[in-house]
N, C-alpha and C positions, 0 to 999 in steps of 0.2 A: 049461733052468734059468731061473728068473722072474728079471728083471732087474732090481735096484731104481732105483726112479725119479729122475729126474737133474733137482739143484735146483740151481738159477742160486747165482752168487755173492750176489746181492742178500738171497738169504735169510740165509747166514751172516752180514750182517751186520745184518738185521730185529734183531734183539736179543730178551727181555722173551717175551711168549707169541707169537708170531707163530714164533718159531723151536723154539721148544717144540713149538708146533701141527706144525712140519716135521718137527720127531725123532721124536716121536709115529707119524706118518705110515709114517716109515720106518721103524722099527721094529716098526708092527704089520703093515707091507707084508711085510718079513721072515718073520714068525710066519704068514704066511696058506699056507701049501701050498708043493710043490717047482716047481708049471708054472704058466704063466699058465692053462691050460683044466682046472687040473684043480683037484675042489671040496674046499674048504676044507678040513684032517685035523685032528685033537686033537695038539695040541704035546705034545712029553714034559716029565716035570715041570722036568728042567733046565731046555727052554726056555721054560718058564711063569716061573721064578725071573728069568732074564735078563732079560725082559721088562717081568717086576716092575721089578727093579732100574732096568732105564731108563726106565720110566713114572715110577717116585718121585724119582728124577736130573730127570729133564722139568720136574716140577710144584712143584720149590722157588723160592716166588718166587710164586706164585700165589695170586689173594686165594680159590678156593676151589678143588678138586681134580676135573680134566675126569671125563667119565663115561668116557675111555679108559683107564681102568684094565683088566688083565687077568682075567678069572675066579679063575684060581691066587691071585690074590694078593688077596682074598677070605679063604680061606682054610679049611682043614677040609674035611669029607665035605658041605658047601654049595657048594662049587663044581660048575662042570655039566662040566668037564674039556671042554670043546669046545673051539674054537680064538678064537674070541670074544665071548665071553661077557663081560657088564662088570659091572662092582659099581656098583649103583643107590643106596648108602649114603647119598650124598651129594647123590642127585637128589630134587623134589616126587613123591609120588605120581603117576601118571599115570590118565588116563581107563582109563575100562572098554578092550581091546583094543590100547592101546601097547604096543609092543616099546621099554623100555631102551636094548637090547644093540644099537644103533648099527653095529656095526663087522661083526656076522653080519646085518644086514639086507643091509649094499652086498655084504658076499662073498657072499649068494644069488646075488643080483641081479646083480651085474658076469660082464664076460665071463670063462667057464669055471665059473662060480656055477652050481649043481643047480636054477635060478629064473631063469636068463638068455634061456633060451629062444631062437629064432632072429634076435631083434634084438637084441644085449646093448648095455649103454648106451655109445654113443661116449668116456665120459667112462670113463677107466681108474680100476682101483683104487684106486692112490693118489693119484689128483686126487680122489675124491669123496670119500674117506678125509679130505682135507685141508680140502672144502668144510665136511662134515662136522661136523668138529672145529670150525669158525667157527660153524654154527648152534648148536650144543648147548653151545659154550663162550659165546655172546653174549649171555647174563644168569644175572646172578648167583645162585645154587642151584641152575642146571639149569632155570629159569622156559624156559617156551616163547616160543620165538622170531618175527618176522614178517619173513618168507624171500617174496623174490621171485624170479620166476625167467620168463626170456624164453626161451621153449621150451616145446616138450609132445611127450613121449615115452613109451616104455614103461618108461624111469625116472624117468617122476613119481610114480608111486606108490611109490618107496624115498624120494623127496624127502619127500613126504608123512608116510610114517612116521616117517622123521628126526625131524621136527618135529611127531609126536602131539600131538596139544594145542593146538598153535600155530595161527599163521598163514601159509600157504602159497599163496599165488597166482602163475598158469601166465599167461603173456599168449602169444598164437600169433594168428599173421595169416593163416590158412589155414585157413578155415570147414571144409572136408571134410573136413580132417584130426583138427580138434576134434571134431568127429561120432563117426570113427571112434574116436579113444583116448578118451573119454568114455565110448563105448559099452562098451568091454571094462575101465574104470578109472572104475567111477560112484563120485560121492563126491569127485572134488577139484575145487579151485575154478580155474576156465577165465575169462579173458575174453577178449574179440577186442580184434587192436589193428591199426591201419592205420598202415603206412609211408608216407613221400613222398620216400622219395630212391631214387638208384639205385647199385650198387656202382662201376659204371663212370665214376662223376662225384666223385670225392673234393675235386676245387676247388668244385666248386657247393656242395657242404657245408659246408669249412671257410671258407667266405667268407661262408655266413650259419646258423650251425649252427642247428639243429629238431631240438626233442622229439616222439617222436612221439606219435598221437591216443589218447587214454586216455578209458577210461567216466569217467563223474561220480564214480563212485564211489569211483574212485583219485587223486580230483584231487589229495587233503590225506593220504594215507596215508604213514605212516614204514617204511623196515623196518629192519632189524640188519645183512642179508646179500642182496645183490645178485648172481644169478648171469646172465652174457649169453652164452647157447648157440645166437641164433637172431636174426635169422632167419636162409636160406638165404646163403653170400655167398662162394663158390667160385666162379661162372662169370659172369665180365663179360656185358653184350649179351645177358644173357636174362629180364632186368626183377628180377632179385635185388635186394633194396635195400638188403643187406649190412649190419652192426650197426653205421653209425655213429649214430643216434639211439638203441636202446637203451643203448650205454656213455653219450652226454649225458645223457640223460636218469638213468643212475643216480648221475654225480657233483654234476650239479643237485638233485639229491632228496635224497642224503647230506647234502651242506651245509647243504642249506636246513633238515632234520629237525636236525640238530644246531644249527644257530645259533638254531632255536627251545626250543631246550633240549628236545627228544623224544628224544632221541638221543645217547649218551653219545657214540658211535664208531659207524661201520659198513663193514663186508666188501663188496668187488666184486670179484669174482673174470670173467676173457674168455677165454672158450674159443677155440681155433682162434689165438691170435698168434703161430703161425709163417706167418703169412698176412700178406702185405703191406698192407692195411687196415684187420685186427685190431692188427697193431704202429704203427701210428702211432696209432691212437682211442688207446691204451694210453701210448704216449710223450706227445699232447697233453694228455690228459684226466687221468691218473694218476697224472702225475710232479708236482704240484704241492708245493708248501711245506705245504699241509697234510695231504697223501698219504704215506705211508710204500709203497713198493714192499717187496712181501714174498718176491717171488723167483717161481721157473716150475716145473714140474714136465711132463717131458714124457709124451706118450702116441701108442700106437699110429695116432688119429685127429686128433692136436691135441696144441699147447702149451697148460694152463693158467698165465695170472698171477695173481696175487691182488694186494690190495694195500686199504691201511686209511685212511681218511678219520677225521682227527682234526680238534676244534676250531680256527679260525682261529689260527694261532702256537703249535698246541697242541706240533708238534715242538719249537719252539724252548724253549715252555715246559718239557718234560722235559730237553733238556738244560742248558738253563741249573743245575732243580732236584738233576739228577743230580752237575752240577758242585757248586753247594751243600754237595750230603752229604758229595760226596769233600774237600772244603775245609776241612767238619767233623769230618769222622774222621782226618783228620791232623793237625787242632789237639789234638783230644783225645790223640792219640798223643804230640805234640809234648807235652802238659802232663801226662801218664802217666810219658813219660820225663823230663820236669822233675824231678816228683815222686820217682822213682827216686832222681835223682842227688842230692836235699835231706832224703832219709830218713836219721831218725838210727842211728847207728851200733847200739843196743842192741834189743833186739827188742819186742814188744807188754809182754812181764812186767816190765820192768825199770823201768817205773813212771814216776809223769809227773815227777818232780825232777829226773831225769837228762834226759828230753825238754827240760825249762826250761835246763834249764845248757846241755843244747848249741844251740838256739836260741842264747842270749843269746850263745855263743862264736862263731857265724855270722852275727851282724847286726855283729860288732867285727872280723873279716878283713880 
């Protein structure tokens, strides 16, 4: 029995799309097959209709509608009846050779996917489901995204498609290994990047923290979505240099893209923070005033977090705003039911004479 995946409290109270993005997940984690290994089946139409229904529940509230919609709900002898198929309606054209359909690229490709082949991605279904949903929801119409991502695998080429069009760049600090997953995955974009810490020194770090060494070419680059899958950082004493410099280095580059106005908002999602290293980069670096914490989702290989880097005070600024409107729509209510109770007795036909006399008999009470 596939087990659905287990979202921290933090998400329930994300609010707005970030918990949208979570129900989304979980729901289309549901529709994906009976087993974790086994590939994806055509849902019946009932369960096409439910799905509907909670994709359209999901998406009220949303200045434009994700590309996770279900094929079903499409609608007519156009839909492809698979199991995730998505309606492009609402997305740009795409290049010659993109795939849409988002949601059957990762169930190829995840483990038990007909495309998983004998390294299936660390990262479970619906954590990349939930990645996912952050690149292809982070500009408005469906425009393509600039996704970065600290790791190279043999799921960077479902990363890749995600973001057809876009911008996708792989940083890996392990020349041999770029050799090899280049050579069987030509076509995406790689650069090297050099560490200088070690896992087994977390005071040396947070007593002088370092970003690490980046081409020229990334000196000034923005992105949307931040993912830290790498480097290596399970075994102390063996020169791992564990991701405390990728996580700096992505909440340094959020702020600084957005205070340069590049950048409305952007995604960081850290793999692996049921690890004692991962969860405190994630506690210092994540939890700030202008970070919203979006919750975890676990996986057979790792905890993902995610969490969302807004404009300086931009929290405080929504809820002040939020407070606002609620201030507003109970004055209005207040002056509705004013109203109510200072209407005159006779109804719309009874003409405006009778309105004049009972005024002038309620200004003399």
């Amino acid at each position: 029995m596939q087990r659905s995946p287990r979202v921290s409290h933090q998400a329930a109270a994300a609010g707005g799309i970030e918990a949208h993005s979570l129900l989304r997940v979980k729901a289309l984690h549901a529709g994906l097959g009976a087993s974790p290994r086994a590939a994806p089946a055509a849902a019946p139409p009932s369960s096409r209709l439910l799905l509907c229904l909670i994709f359209a529940g999901a998406s009220i509230g949303l200045g434009s509608f994700y590309a996770g919609q279900y094929a079903g709900c499409v609608g007519g002898a156009g839909g492809t009846g698979g199991a995730a198929e998505l309606s492009t309606a609402s997305w740009r054209p795409h290049p010659s050779g993109c795939r849409p359909d988002y949601v059957s690229i990762i169930a190829e490709g995840a483990e038990g996917g007909p495309k998983a082949g004998k390294n299936p991605p660390q990262l479970s279904l619906p954590q990349m489901l939930w990645i996912a949903n952050a690149v292809r929801g982070a500009r408005p119409q469906g425009a393509p995204a600039d996704f970065l991502v600290f790791g190279l695998g043999w799921d960077s080429e479902i990363w890749a498609q995600i973001n057809c069009g876009g911008t996708t760049i792989f940083l890996e600090n392990v020349q041999s290994w770029i050799d090899t997953v280049t050579a069987k995955i030509p076509g995406i974009t790689v650069y090297p990047v050099t560490y200088t810490t070690l896992l087994e020194q977390p005071d040396a770090f947070f007593a002088a923290p370092s970003e690490p060494q980046l081409p020229r070419e990334l000196e000034a680059a923005c992105f949307d979505v931040i993912l830290v899958d790498s480097p290596m950082g399970w075994k102390e004493n063996d020169g791992q240099p564990g991701r405390y410099q990728p996580v700096y280095y992505a909440i340094n580059n959020a702020r600084r893209c957005i205070a340069e106005g590049r950048k409305p908002q952007v995604h960081i999602f850290v793999h692996d923070t049921n690890r004692k290293v991962e969860a405190m980069l994630v506690e210092r670096y994540l939890s700030g005033t202008d970070t919203r914490r979006l919750g975890t989702i676990d996986g057979a290989f790792g905890r993902l977090d995610g969490a969302l880097v807004l404009p300086r005070g931009g929290g405080a600024r929504q809820r002040q705003q939020a407070q606002q409107q609620q201030q507003q729509q109970q004055q209005q209510q207040q002056q509705q039911q004013a109203q109510q109770q200072d209407s005159p007795p006779g109804g719309a036909g009874d003409g405006g004479r009778e309105d004049d006399d009972w005024r002038r008999r309620r200004r003399h009470v």
